[in-house]
C-alpha positions as CSV (number, residue, x, y, z in Angstrom):
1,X,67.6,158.3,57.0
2,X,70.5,160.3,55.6
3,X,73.4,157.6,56.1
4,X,76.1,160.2,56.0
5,X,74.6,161.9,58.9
6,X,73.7,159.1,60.8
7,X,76.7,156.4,60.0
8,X,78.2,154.2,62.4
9,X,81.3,155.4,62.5
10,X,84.8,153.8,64.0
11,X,87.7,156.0,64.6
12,X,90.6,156.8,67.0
13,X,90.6,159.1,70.6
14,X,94.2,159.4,71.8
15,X,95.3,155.8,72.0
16,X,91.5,154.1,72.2
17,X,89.3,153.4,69.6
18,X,86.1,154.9,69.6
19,X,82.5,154.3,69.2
20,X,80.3,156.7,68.4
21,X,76.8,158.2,66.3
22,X,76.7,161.8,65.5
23,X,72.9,163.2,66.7
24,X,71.5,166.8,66.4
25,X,73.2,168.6,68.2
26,X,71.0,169.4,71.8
27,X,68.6,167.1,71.1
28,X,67.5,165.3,74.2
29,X,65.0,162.1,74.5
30,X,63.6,161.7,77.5
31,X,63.6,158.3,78.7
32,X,62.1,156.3,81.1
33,X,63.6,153.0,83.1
34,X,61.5,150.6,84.4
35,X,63.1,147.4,86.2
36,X,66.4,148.9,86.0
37,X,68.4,147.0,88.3
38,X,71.9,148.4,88.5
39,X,71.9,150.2,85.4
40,X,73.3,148.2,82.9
41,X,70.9,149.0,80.1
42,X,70.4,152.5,81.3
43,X,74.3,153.0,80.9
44,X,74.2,151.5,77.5
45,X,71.4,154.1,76.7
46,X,73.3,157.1,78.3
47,X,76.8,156.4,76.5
48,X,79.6,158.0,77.6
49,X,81.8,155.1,78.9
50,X,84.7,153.2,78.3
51,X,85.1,149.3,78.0
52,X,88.4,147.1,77.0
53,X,90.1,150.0,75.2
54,X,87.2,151.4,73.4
55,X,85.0,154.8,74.0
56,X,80.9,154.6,73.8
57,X,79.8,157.8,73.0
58,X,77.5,159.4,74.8
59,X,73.9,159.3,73.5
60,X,70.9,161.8,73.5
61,X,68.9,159.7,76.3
62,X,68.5,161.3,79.4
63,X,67.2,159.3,82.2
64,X,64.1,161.2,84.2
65,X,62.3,158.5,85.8
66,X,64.2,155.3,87.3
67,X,62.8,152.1,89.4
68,X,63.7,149.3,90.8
69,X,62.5,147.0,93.8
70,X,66.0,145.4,94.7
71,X,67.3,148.1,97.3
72,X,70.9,147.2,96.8
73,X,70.6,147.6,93.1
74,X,69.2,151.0,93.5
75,X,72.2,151.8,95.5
76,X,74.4,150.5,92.6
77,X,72.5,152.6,90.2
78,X,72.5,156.0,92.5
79,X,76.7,155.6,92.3
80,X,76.8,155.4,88.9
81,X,74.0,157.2,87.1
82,X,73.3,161.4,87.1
83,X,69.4,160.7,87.9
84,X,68.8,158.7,90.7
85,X,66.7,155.7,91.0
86,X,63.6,155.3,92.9
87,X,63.8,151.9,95.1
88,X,60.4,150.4,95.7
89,X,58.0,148.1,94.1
90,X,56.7,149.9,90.6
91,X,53.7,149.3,91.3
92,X,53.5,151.5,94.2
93,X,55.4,154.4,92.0
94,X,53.2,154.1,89.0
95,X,52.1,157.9,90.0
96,X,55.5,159.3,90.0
97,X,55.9,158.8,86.6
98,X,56.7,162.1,84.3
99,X,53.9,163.3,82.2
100,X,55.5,161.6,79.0
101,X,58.3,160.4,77.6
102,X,60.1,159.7,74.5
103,X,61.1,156.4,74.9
104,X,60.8,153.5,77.8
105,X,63.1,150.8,78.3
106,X,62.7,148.1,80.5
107,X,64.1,144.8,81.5
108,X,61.4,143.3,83.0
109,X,61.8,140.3,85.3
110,X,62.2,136.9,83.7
111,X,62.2,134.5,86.5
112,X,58.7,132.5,85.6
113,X,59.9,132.0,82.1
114,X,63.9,131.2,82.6
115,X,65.4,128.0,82.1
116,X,66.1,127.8,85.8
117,X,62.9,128.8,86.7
118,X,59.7,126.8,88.3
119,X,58.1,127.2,84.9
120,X,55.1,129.3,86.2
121,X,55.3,131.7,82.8
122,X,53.2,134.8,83.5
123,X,50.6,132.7,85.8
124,X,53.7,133.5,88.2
125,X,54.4,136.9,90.4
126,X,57.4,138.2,88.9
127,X,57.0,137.7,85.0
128,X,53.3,139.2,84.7
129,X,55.1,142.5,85.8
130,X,55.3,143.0,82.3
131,X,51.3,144.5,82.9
132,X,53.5,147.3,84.5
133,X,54.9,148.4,81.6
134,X,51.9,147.7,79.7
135,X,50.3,150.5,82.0
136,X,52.9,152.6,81.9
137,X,53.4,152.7,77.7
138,X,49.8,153.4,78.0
139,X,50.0,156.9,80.3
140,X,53.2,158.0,78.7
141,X,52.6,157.1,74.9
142,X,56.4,157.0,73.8
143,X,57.4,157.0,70.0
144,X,59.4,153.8,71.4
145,X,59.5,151.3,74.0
146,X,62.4,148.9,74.5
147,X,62.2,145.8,76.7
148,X,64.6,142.6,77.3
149,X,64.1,139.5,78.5
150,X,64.8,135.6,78.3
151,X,65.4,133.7,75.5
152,X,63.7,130.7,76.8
153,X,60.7,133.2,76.6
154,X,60.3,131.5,73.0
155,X,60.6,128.1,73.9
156,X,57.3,125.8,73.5
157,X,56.3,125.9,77.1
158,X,56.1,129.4,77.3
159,X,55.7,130.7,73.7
160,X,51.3,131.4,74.2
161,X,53.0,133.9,77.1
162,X,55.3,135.4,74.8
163,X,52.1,136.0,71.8
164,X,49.7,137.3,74.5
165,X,52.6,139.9,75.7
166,X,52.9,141.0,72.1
167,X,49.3,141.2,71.4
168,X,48.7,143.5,74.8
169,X,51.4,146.3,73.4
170,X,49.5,145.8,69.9
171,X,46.6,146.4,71.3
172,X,48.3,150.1,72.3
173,X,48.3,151.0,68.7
174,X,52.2,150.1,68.5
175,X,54.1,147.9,66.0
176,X,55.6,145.5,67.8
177,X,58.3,143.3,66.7
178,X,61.1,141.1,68.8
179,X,64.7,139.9,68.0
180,X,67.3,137.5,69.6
181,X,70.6,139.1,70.0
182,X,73.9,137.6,71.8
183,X,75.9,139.8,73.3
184,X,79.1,138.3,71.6
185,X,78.0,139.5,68.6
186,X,78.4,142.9,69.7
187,X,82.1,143.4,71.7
188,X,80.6,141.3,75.1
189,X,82.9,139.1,76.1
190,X,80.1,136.5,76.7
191,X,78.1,134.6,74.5
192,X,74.2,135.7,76.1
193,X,71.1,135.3,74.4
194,X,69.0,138.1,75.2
195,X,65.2,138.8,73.7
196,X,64.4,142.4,73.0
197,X,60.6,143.6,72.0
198,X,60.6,146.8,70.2
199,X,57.6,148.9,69.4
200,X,57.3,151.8,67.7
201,X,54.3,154.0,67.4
202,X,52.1,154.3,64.4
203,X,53.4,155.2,61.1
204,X,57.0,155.3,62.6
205,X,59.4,153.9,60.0
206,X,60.7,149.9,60.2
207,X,63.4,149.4,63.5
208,X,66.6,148.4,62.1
209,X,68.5,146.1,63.9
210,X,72.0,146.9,64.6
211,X,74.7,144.7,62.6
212,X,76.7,142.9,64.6
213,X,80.2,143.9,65.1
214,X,82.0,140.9,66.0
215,X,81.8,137.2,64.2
216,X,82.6,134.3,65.8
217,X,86.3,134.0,65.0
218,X,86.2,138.1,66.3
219,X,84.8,137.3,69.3
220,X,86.0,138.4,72.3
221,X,87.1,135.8,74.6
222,X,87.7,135.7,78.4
223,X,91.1,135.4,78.4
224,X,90.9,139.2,76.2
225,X,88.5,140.4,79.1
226,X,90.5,139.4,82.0
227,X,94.2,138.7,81.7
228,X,95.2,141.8,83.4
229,X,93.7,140.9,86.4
230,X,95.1,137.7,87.0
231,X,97.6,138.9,89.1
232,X,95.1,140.9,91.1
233,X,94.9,140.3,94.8
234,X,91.4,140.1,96.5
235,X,90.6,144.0,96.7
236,X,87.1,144.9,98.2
237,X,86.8,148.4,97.1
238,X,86.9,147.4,93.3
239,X,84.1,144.2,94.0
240,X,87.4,141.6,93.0
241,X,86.2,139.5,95.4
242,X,84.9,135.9,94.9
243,X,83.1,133.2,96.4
244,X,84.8,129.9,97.8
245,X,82.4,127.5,97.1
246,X,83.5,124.0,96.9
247,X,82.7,122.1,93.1
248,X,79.4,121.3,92.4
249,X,76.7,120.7,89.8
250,X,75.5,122.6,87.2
251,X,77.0,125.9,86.7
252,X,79.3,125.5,89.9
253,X,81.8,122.8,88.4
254,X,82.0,124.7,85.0
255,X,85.2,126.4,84.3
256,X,85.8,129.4,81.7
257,X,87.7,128.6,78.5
258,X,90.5,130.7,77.8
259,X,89.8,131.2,73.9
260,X,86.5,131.9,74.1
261,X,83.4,134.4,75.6
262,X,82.2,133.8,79.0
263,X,79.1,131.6,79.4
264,X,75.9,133.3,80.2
265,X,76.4,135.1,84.0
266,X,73.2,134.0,86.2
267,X,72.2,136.1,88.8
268,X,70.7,133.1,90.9
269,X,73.9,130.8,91.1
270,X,74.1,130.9,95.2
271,X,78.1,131.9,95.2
272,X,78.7,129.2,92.1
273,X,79.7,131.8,89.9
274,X,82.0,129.6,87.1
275,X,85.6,129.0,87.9
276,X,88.5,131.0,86.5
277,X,90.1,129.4,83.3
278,X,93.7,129.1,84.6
279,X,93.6,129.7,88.3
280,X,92.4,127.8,91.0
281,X,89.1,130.3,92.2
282,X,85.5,130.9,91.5
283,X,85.8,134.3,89.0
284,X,85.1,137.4,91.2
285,X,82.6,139.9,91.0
286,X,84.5,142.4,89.0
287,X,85.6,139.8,86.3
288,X,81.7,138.9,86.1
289,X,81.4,143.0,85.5
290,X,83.9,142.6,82.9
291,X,82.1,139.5,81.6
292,X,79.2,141.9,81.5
293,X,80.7,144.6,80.0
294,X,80.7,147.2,82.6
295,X,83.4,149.4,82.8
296,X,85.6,149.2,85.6
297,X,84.6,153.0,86.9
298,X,81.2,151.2,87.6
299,X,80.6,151.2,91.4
300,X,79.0,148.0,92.8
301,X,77.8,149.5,96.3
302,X,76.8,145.6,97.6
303,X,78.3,142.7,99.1
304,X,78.9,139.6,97.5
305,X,75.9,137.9,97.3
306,X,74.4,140.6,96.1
307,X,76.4,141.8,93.4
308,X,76.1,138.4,92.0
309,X,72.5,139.1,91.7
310,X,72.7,142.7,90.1
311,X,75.2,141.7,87.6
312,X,73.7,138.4,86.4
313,X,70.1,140.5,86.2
314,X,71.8,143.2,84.2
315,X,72.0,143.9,80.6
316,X,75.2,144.0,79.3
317,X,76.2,148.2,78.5
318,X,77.9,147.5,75.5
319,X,74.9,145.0,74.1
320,X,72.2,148.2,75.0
321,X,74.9,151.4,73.9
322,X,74.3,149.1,70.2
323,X,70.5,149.1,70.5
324,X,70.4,152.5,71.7
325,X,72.4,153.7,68.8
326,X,69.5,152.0,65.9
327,X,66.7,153.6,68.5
328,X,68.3,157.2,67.4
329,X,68.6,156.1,64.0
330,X,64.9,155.5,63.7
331,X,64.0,158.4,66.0
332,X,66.2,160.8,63.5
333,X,64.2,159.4,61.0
C-alpha cells in the first residue's frame, strides 16, 4: 500500500471538517447488499454525506443489487439511496442477483443470538439466514465480503454458532477473520458493540482494521448530538416524534446521560425508546437517527413504530463509511 496515496486524511470544506480517502480516480466496486434494512451500512459504503459538522466522502462502492424483507425499510432505503431496494424475502430473489460483484456486505439478522432474544442461536428462523449469504458469496465470488452482527454472538451460549459460521465462509476458499468495534470509537455518539466478519479471497493481503478516531475522553456524547434540538417542537415530516410510554423496566426507565454516548438503540423496545437527559420525554425518532449517526437529510418514510425498528436494526453510517474506507485500502492494494 502506498500510504501517501492512500492516507487518511483530515482537512477543512468551507466551515466543516472533512473526511475523506483519495481512490483511483473512476474506479467503481460493485457492491452487493444483502439484509440492508434502511440503508445505514450501505450509506456508510456509498459516502457522500454529512453528520454533526463533518463531510464523509463519497466512496468508490456503487450499490447494484439491494434486499430486504421489512417493506417499510425498503421504503426508507428507496428515499435515500440512488439504486433502489428490492423488498421481499432473499430467498425468493436469490436469482436476481448480478452476475458478480466486487464486494458483499450484509447485516444479517441477529435476533436468535441477541441478548434480548429467545436464545434459539442458528437452530432459530432468522439467524440461520446467514446460509443466504453463504450462497450468495458462493455465486458471486467477491474479492470481499463484509457482514455485522451481535456481539453476544461471542458469548458462551452461542460461540459453537459463531465457529461453524466462520468455518462455512472458510470452506469458500476465503480468509476469514472477525473484530469487535464500538461505534464510539469512531465519531457515533453511542457506545454500540457491533461484530464484523471479513473475508477476503485467496492471496489477498491482511484486512487492516481502521484506527479509531475518538478515545474515551473524545467521545462524543449525547448532549454534543442533540442540544440543538431541544427546543424542537414535535414535527412529523422530520421523524421528531416520540413515544409516550409511561416508565418501565429495562430499557424504558433508563434515561440518557448528558456527558456521555447514547446507550445501544434497540430496534425491539415496543415505544421504550430511553428518555431524554434533561427533558421530560421518551427521545424521538430523529434523535435516535442522530444517536445512529444518520444525517438529518436521511428520509425515514415510516411511522413510529416502525422507524424504531429500522433505526435500532441499522448500522450506524459513520461506524460502516470507517470500515468501507480500510475495504479500499486493501482492495487498492
Amino acid at each position: 500500500m502506498n500510504e501517501m496515496t492512500y492516507r487518511y486524511q483530515r482537512g477543512t470544506r468551507g466551515n466543516r471538517n472533512v473526511a475523506e480517502f483519495p481512490s483511483k480516480k473512476g474506479r467503481v466496486i460493485d457492491t452487493v447488499s444483502l439484509f440492508s434494512g434502511c440503508g445505514g451500512l450501505d450509506l456508510g459504503f456509498s459516502g457522500g454525506f454529512d453528520f454533526l459538522g463533518t463531510h464523509y466522502a463519497k466512496h468508490p462502492f456503487q450499490i447494484t443489487f439491494a434486499n430486504d424483507v421489512n417493506q417499510a425499510a425498503v421504503r426508507s432505503y428507496n428515499r435515500n439511496h440512488q439504486h433502489p431496494a428490492i423488498a421481499g424475502d432473499i430467498r425468493e430473489h436469490l436469482v436476481d442477483l448480478p452476475a458478480s460483484a466486487d464486494i458483499v456486505i450484509a447485516g444479517f439478522p441477529c435476533q436468535d443470538v441477541s441478548v434480548n432474544g429467545k436464545g434459539l442461536g442458528l437452530a432459530g428462523q432468522k439467524t440461520s439466514l446467514y446460509r443466504v449469504v453463504v450462497q450468495a458469496v458462493e455465486k458471486l465470488r467477491p474479492k470481499v465480503f463484509v457482514l455485522e452482527n451481535v456481539k453476544n454472538f461471542l458469548s458462551k451460549a452461542h460461540v459453537e454458532d459463531f465457529w461453524l459460521v466462520m468455518s462455512e465462509f472458510a470452506g469458500l476458499g476465503y480468509e476469514v477473520e472477525y473484530h469487535l468495534f464500538n461505534a464510539a470509537d469512531y465519531g457515533v455518539p453511542q457506545t454500540r458493540e457491533r461484530l464484523f466478519i471479513i473475508g477476503r479471497a485467496a492471496g489477498m493481503p491482511r484486512f487492516e482494521h481502521p484506527a479509531p478516531t475518538h478515545s474515551r475522553s473524545t467521545w462524543v456524547t449525547a448532549a454534543d448530538a442533540l442540544r440543538d434540538l431541544e427546543d424542537k417542537e414535535w414535527d412529523v415530516a422530520s421523524s421528531h416524534i416520540w413515544s409516550a410510554a409511561k416508565m418501565s423496566k429495562g430499557q424504558g426507565g433508563r434515561s440518557l446521560k448528558a456527558d456521555r454516548p447514547g446507550y445501544t438503540m434497540r430496534a425491539e423496545c415496543h415505544g421504550n425508546q430511553h428518555f431524554h437527559y434533561a427533558l421530560p420525554r421518551r427521545i424521538s425518532m430523529r434523535e435516535v437517527a442522530r444517536l445512529q449517526s444518520f444525517p438529518d437529510s436521511y428520509i425515514l418514510d415510516a411511522k413510529l413504530r416502525e422507524t424504531e425498528r429500522q433505526l435500532g436494526n441499522a448500522v450506524p453510517p459513520v461506524l460502516a463509511w470507517h470500515i468501507a474506507r480500510a475495504v479500499k485500502i486493501l482492495l487498492a492494494a
